[in-house]
N, C-alpha and C positions, 0 to 999 in steps of 0.2 A: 211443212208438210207432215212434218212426224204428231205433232200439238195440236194442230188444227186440221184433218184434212180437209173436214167437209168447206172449207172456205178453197182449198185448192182442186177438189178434185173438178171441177167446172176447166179446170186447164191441164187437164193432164195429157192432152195429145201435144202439148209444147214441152212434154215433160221427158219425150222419149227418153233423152240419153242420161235420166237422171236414176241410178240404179236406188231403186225403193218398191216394194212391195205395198201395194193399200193395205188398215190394215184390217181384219175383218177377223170375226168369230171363229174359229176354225171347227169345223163339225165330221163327226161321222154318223150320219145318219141323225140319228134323233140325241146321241150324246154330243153335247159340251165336251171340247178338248179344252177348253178353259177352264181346271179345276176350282177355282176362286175369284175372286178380286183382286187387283196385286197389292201387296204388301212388301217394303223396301225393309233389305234384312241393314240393321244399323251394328257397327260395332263399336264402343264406346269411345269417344275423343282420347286422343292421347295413345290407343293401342293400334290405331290407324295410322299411317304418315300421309295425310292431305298434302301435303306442301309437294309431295313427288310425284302425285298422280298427275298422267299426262293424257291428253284426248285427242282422239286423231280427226283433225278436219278433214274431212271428203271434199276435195275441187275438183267437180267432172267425176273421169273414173279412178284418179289417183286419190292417195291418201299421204296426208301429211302429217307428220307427229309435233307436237308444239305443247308447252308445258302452258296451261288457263288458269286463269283464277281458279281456289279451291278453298274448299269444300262449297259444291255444289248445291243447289235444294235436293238432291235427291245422297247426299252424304250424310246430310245431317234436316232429315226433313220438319217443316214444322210439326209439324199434324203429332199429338203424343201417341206414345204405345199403346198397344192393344198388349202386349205380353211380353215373356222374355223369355228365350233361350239361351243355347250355345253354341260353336262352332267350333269345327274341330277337334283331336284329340284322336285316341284311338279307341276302335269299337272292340266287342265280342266278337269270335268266331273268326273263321279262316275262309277267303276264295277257295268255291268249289273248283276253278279251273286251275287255278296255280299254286294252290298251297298260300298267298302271303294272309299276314294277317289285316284284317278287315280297320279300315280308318272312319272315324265318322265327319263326316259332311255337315249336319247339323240337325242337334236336338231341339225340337221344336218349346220345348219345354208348356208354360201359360200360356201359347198360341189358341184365339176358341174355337179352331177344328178339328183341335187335337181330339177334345172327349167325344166328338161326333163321329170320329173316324173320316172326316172331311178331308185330313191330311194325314200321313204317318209320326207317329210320334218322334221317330229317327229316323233319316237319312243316312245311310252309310255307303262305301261304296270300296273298289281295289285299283290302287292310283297304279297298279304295274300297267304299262303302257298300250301290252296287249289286250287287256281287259278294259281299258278303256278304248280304244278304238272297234271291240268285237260289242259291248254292249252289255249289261248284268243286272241280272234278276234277283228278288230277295223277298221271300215270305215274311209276313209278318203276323203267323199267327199266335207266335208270343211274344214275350215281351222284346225280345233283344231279335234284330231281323237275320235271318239264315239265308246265307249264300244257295241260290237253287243250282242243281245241278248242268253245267252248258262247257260247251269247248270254244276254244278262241280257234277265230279263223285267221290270226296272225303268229309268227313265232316269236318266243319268248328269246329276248336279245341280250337276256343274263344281265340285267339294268340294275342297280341297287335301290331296296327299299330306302324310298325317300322317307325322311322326317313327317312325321304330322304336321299339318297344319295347326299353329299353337291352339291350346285352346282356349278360349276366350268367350268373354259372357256378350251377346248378342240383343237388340231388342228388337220387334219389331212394327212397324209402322205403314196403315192406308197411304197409298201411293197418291198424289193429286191428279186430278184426271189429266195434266199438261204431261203426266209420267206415265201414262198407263202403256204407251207403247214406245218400246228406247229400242233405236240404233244402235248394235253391238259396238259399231267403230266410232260412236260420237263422245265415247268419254261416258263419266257418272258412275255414280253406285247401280253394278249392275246384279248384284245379289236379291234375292226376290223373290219372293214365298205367291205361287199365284200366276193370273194376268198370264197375257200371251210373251211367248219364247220370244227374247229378243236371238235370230238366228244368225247366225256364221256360214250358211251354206244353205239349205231348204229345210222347208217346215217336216220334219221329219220325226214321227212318233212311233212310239216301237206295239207291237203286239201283247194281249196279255198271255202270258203263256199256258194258264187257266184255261179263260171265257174267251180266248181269238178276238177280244173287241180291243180297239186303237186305244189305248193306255193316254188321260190326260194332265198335260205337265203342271206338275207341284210345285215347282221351283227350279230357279237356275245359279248360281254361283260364277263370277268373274273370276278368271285367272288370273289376273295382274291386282286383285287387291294387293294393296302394301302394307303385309301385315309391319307394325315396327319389329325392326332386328329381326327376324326369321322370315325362311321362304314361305309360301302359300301354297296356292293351289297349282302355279304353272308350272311348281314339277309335275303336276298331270297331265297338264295342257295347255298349249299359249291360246289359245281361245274362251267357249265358255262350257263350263258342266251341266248339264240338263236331266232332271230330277223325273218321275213321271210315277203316278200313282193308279191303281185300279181299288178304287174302293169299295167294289162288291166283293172281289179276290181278297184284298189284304195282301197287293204286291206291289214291289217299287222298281223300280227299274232307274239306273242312269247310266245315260250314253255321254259323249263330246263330241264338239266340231270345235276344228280351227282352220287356219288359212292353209 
């Protein structure tokens, strides 16, 4: 259903109880909330641990966790790169809500919407836990992106800054159309420059805090990547991170959802 639908949707009233969303365009009005084509973010063999990533089968409405063959087509896809970045590491500048200092997410580096302003050149964001469940905004009208001024609607639970996610050099790579739309809980490389939000809970995109127009998502990042020997991103979230770009603004936004 996820690969092919149009061969399944002709049966989709025998489908009730299969929980899946078709998947479709998402639009507000006359914009695209699909900022690009997807693109699968790779992180080089050997600084990855394939052999531990586990994918959770869906039977009915339960889910199963069971370790599959790996690496994936979408780990190590064929298709070569279109550029390289990086992930991870820590950025410029300090959370306007809490003081901590600001992590990067990933530098887009030779990506080609960088020089078009298609995408932001960084992604940054504040893994304290209130900040990511209240939602953060970030100028980027220079080089290095500025925490914009907001309050969290959660209290700060005195949590310790986490470690960076390592940083690590990054490539990245045209998704094959069998990839273009991934079930968050089927397993694979769910990192992704592009293409539609694979979701954890509803389609859900934030405002620009500019222009008031629905902000279109740039990328998303899986929390259970295995980076080798250090943690990742699920000190921020056991779910996934969701990246979101206004490129008349020059502002980024990222939120989270998990179970």
């Amino acid at each position: 259903m996820l690969q092919a639908p149009h061969l399944i949707e002709q049966h989709a009233d025998e489908l009730d109880d299969v929980p899946y969303i078709w998947p479709v365009d998402p639009r507000d009005g006359d914009r695209s909330l699909v900022g690009l084509p997807p693109h699968h973010i790779v992180i080089r063999e050997g600084l990855v641990d394939d052999s531990s990533i586990e994918h959770s089968v869906r039977i009915g409405h339960s889910a199963q966790w069971q370790a599959l063959a790996s690496p994936d087509p979408t780990d190590q896809p064929s298709a070569p790169s279109i550029g390289e970045g990086r992930v991870g590491g820590l950025a410029d500048g300090l959370c306007s809500a809490c003081g901590w200092r600001l992590h990067r997410v990933l530098e887009l580096g030779t990506f080609p919407g960088v020089d078009d302003g298609t995408v932001p050149a960084q992604i940054v964001a504040c893994p304290n836990m209130p900040c990511m469940w209240t939602g953060q905004f970030f100028s980027h009208a220079d080089d290095a992106p500025v925490s914009m001024p907001r309050v969290n609607y959660f209290p700060d639970a005195g949590m310790p800054v986490p470690d960076p996610v390592p940083d690590l050099p990054a490539t990245f790579h045209p998704t094959r159309p069998r990839w273009h739309v991934q079930d968050w809980g089927l397993g694979g490389n769910l990192n992704r420059v592009g293409g539609v939000g694979s979701w954890v809970q509803d389609m859900i995109y934030p405002t620009c805090p500019t222009c008031a127009q629905t902000m279109p998502i740039a990328a998303q990042f899986g929390a259970f990547t295995p980076f080798e020997g250090s943690y990742g991103w699920e000190r921020w979230t056991e779910g996934i991170i969701y990246a979101f770009w206004c490129r008349d603004c020059r502002i980024s936004a990222v939120t989270s959802q998990q179970t």
